[in-house]
C-alpha positions in Angstrom: 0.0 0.0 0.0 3.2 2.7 0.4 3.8 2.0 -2.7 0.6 3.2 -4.6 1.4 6.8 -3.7 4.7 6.6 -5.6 3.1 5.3 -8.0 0.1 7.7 -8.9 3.0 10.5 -8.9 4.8 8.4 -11.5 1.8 7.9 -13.7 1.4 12.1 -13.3 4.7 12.9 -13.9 4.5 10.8 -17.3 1.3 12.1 -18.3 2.5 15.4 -18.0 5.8 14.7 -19.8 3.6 12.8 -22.6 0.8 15.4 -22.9 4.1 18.3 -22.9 5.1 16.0 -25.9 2.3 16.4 -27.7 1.8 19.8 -27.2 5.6 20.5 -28.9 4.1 18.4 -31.2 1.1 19.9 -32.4 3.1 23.7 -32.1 5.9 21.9 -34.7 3.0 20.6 -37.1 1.5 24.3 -36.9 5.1 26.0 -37.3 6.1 23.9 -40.1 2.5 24.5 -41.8 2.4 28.5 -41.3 5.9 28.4 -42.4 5.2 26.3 -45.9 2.0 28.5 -46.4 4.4 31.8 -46.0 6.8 30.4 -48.3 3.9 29.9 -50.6 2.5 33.4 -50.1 5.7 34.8 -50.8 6.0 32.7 -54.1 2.5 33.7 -55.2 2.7 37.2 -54.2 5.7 37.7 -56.1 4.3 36.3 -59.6 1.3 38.6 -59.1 3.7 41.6 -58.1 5.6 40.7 -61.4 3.1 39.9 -63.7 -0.3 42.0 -62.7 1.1 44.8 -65.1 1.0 42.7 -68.0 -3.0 42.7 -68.0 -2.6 46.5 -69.3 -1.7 48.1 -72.1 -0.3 51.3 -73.2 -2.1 53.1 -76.4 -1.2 56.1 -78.4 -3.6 58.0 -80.4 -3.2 58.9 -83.9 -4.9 60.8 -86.5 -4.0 58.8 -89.4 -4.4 60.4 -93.0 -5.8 57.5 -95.6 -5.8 59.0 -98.8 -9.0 58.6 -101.4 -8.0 57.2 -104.8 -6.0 54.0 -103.6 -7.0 50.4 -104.1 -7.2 49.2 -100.8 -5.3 46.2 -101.1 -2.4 48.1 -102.0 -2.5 50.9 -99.2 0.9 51.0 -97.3 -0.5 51.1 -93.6 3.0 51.1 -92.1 3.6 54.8 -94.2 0.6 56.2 -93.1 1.5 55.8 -89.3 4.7 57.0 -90.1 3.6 60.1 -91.9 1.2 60.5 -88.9 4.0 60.4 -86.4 5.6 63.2 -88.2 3.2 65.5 -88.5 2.3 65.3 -85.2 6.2 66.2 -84.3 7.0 67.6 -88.0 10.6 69.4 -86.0 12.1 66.0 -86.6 13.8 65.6 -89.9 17.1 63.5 -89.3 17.0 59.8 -90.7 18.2 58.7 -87.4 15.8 61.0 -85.1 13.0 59.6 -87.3 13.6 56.3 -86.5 13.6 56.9 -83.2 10.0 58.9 -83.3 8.7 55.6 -85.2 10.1 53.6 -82.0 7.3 55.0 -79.9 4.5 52.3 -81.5 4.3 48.8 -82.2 5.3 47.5 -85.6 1.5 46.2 -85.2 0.2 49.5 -85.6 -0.1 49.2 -89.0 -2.2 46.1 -88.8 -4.5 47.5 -86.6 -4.9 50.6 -88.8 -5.8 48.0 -91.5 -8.2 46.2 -89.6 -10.3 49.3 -89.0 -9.9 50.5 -92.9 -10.8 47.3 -94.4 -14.0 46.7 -91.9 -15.2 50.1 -92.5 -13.7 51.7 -96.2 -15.7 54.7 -96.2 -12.7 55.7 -94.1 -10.6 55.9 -97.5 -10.2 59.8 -98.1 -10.7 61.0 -94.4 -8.3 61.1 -91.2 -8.9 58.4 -89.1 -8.3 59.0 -85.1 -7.0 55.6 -84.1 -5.6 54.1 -80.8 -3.0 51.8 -82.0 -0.6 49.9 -79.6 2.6 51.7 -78.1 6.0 49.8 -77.9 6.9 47.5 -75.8 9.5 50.1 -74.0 7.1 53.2 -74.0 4.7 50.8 -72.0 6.7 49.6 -69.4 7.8 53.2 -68.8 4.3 54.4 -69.2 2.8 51.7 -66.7 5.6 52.7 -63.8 7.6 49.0 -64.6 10.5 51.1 -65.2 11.0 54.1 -63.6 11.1 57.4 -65.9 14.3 58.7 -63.5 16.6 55.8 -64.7 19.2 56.7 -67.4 18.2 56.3 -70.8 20.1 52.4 -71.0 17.7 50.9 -68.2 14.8 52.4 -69.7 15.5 51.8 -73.3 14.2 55.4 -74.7 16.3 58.1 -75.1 16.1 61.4 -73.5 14.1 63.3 -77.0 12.2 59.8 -76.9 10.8 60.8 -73.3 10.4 64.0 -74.6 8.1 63.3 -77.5 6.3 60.9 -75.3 5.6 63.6 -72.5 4.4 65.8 -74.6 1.7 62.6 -76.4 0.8 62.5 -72.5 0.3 66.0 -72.0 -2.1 66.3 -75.1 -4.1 63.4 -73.9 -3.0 60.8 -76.6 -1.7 58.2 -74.2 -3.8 56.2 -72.3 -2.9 52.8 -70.4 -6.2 49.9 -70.5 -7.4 46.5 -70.2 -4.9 44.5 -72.2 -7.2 42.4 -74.3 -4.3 41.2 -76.9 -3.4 39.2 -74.0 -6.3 36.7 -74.3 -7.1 37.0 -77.9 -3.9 36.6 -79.7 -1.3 34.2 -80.5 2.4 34.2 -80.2 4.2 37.3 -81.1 8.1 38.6 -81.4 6.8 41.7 -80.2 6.1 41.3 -76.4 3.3 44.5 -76.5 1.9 41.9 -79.4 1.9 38.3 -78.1 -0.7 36.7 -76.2 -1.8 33.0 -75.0 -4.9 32.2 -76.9 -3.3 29.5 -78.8 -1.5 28.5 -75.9 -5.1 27.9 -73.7 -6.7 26.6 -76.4 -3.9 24.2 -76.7 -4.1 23.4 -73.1 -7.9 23.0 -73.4 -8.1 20.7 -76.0 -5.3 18.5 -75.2 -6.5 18.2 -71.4 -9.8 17.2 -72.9 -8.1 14.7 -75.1 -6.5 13.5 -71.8 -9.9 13.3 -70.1 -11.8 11.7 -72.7 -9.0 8.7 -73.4 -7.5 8.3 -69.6 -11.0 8.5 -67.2 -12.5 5.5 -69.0 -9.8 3.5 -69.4 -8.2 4.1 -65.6 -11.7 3.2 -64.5 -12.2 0.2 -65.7 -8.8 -0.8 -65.5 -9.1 -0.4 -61.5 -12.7 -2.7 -61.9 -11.1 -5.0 -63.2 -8.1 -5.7 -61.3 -10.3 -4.7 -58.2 -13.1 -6.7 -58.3 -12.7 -9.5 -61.0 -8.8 -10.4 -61.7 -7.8 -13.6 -60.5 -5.1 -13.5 -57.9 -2.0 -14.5 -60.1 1.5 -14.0 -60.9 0.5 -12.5 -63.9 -1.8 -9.9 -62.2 0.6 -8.9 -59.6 3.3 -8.2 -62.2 0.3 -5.8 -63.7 -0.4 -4.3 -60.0 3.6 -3.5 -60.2 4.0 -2.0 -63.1 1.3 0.3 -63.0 2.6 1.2 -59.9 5.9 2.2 -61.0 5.0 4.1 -64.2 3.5 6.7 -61.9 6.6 7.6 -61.1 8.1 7.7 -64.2 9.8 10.2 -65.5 6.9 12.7 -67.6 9.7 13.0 -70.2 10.1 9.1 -71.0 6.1 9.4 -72.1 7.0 12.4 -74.2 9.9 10.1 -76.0 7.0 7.4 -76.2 5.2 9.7 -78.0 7.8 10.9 -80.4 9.0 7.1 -81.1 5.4 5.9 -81.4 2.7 8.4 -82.4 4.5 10.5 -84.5 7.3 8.0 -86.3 5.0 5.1 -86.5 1.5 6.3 -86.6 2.7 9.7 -88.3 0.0 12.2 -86.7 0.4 15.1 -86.8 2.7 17.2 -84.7 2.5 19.6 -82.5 -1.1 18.6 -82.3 -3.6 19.1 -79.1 -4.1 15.2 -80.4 -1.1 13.8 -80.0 -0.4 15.8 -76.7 -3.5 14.2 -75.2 -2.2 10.9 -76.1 1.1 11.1 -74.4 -0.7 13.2 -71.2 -3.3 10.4 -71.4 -0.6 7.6 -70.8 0.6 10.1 -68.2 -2.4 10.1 -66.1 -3.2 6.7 -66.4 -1.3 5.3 -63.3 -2.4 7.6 -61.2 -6.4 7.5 -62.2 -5.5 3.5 -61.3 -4.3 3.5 -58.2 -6.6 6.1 -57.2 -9.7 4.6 -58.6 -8.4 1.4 -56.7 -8.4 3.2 -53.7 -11.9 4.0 -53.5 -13.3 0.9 -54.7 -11.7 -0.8 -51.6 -13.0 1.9 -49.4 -16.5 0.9 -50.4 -17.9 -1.5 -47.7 -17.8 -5.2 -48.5 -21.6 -5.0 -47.2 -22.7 -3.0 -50.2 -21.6 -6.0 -52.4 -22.5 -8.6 -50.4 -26.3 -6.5 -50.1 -26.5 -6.4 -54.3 -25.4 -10.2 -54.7 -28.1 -11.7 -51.6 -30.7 -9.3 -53.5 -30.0 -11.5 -57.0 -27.8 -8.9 -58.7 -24.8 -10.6 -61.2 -21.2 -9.6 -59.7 -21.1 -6.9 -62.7 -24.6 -5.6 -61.7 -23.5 -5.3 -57.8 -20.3 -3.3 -59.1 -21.7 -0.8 -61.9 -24.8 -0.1 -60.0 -23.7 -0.4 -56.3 -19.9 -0.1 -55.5 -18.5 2.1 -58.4 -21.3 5.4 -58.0 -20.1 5.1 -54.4 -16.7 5.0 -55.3 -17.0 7.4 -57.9 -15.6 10.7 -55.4 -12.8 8.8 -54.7 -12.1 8.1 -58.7 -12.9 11.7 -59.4 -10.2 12.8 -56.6 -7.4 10.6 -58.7 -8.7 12.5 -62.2 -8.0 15.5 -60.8 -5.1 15.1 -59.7 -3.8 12.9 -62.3 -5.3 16.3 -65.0 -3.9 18.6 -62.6 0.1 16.9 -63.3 -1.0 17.1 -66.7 -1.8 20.2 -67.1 1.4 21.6 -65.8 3.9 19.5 -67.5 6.5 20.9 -70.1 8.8 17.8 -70.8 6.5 15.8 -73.0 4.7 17.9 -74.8 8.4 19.3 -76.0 9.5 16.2 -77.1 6.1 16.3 -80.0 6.8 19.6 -80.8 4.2 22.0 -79.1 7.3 24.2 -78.2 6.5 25.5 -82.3 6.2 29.0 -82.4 2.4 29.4 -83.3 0.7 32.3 -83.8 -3.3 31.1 -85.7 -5.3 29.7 -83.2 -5.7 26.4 -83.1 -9.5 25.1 -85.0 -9.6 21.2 -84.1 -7.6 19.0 -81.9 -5.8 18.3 -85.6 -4.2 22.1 -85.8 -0.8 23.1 -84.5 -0.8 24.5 -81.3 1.2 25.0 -77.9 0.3 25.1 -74.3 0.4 27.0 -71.5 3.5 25.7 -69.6 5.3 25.6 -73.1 4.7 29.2 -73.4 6.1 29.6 -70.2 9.3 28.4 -71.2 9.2 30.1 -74.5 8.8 33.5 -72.6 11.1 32.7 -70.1 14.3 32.3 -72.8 13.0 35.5 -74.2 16.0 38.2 -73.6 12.9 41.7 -73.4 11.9 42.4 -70.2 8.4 43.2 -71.6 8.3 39.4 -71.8 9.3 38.6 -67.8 5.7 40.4 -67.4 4.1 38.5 -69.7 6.0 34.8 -68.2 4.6 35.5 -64.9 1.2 36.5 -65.8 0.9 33.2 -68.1 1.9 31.3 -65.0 -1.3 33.3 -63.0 -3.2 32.2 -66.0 -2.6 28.7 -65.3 -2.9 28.7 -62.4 -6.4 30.0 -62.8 -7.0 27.2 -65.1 -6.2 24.7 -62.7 -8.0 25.9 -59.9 -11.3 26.3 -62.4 -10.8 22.5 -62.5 -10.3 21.7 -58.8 -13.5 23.8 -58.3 -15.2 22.3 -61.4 -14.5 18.2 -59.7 -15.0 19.6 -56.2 -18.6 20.1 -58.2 -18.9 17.0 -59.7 -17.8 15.1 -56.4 -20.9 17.2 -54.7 -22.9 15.9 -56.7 -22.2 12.6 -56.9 -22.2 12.4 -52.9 -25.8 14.0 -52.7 -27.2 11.3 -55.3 -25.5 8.1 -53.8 
């Protein structure tokens, strides 16, 4: 009995040594989790910091001359927003200080100016006020990207260039908007030009592609080795395999699909098609195992409830255990798209890295994709284009998140049904 004292202060002690433990414990789960979220806060804020800008645009308004009497095929756009820059500063005469004036727009000026001619011609024979796109220097300066104080070698426009441009600003005939050319053009040389429309409809059609070929066939791939495969040597060297290809290299698919689909089946590259394909084969592992997953999750009662009821062992799986598994399938889509969507490798090794600049029709049409236009961007020695990188990247990130939400739907609803 003198002992049972001792003992109820040892048992305390140790409780409050274990429950100290835990609490560290818990404080080091939260530490570690705040820090990997501030990490990730840092990382996002900085793409948005860096790439926010590139969703405007700098314009300059012209009042461009088109003279009557001229086929309009044969009108020289590019001449007429020259001869509209100099008589709006008509002091500059010099070859060189010309040249320089001409530096203040885009070289797609004159493309714009056609647009508007040739879908309205009663223009020909009057002066045309146009807002046509500035260059790619006079809008980072104009937006505040690059400070106007720097020397003329950071900024890219000389001191008479800044000059002109003040005195555009003080007239009124600069003006900084949404940047539409963004979203509805392709490709460009010209950073103030380029845009990722091919490069999301790219992304769109060969994640659909993925979709339509790797959902069905992961599914019942994971039925069948679930719930009817015979327990064999064979099988098991199956289970492995599939099980290792998910962590294959994504690059080894994309030499697959250069060594198969393109040399063998000669489809065509560069293709939403073909990128599919590969991505497809990509995904597949990983809509297995995860489509495996749930179906084991599903009580044994549920089958057991559909064959004592006279179901067949298909009936008791398509109607009974697969809609209830069917979250858990949808989890491994998504995650499985989500890799997809974000990889580079393969989709270089088909050659969607093309420079494309017609957006893409069918699934059949040359096209890129987002992370491809990433890299492209990236490489690119203008700084207008380090904007335009880190906005693509917000883009696609976006897109992925549309996704999550759009399966986070879809699992809702297949929850409320079953």
């Amino acid at each position: 009995m003198s002992n049972i004292p001792n003992t109820r202060s040892h048992v305390a002690e140790t409780l409050k040594s274990r429950h100290r433990s835990e609490r560290y414990f818990r404080l080091l789960g939260l530490a570690a989790t705040i820090f990997g979220l501030a990490f990730l806060s840092i990382l996002f804020v900085s793409i948005t910091m860096k790439g926010y800008s590139a969703f405007q645009k700098t314009s300059i308004l012209l009042n461009v001359s088109v003279e009557a009497g001229e086929a309009l095929p044969a009108i020289n756009y590019q001449g007429l927003i020259k001869a509209s820059l100099r008589q709006s500063f008509p002091e500059v005469k010099k070859r060189q200080a010309k040249r320089a004036l001409y530096g203040l727009v885009s070289s797609g000026a004159a493309y714009e100016l056609r647009a508007k001619v040739i879908d309205n011609p009663t223009l020909i024979g009057t002066t045309v006020a146009i807002w046509v796109t500035a260059s790619d220097d006079v809008d980072m300066v104009s937006k505040g990207v690059i400070p106007r104080g720097t020397t003329p070698a950071v900024r890219r426009l000389s001191d008479r260039q800044m000059g002109w441009l003040g005195v555009l600003e003080n007239e009124g005939r600069v003006k900084t908007g949404f940047n539409w050319t963004l979203f509805t053009a392709g490709d460009s040389r010209e950073p103030e030009l380029a845009g990722v429309a091919v490069a999301m409809l790219g992304s769109f059609y060969s994640v659909l592609v993925c979709i339509v070929l790797s959902f069905p066939l992961g599914v019942m791939t994971a039925v069948y080795l679930e719930e009817f495969a015979p327990r064999n040597r064979w099988i098991e060297f199956v289970e492995i395999n599939i099980n290792n290809l998910a962590a294959v290299p994504s690059i080894v698919f994309g030499l697959l699909g250069l060594a198969v689909f393109l040399n063998v089946f000669n489809l065509p590259r560069s293709s939403p098609l073909i990128g599919g394909m590969v991505l497809a084969l990509m995904t597949l592992p990983t809509i297995v195992i995860a489509s495996r997953a749930a179906l084991k999750a599903v009580p044994p009662s549920v089958r057991d409830a559909a064959l004592a009821l006279g179901a067949s062992p298909v009936q008791a799986v398509l109607h009974h255990v697969l809609p209830l598994a069917m979250p858990g399938t949808l989890t491994g889509t998504v995650i499985g798209t989500a890799r997809a969507l974000g990889e580079t490798a393969p989709l270089l090794m088909i050659g969607m890295v093309a420079f494309i600049v017609d957006l893409p029709e069918t699934i059949l049409s040359p096209a890129t994709a987002l992370p491809v236009q990433v890299f492209l961007w990236a490489d690119q020695p203008e700084r207008a284009f380090g904007e335009r990188t880190a906005a693509a990247i917000l883009i696609l990130l976006v897109f992925i998140c549309s996704m999550n939400l759009l399966a986070v739907a879809l699992r809702r609803k297949f929850e409320i049904r079953w």
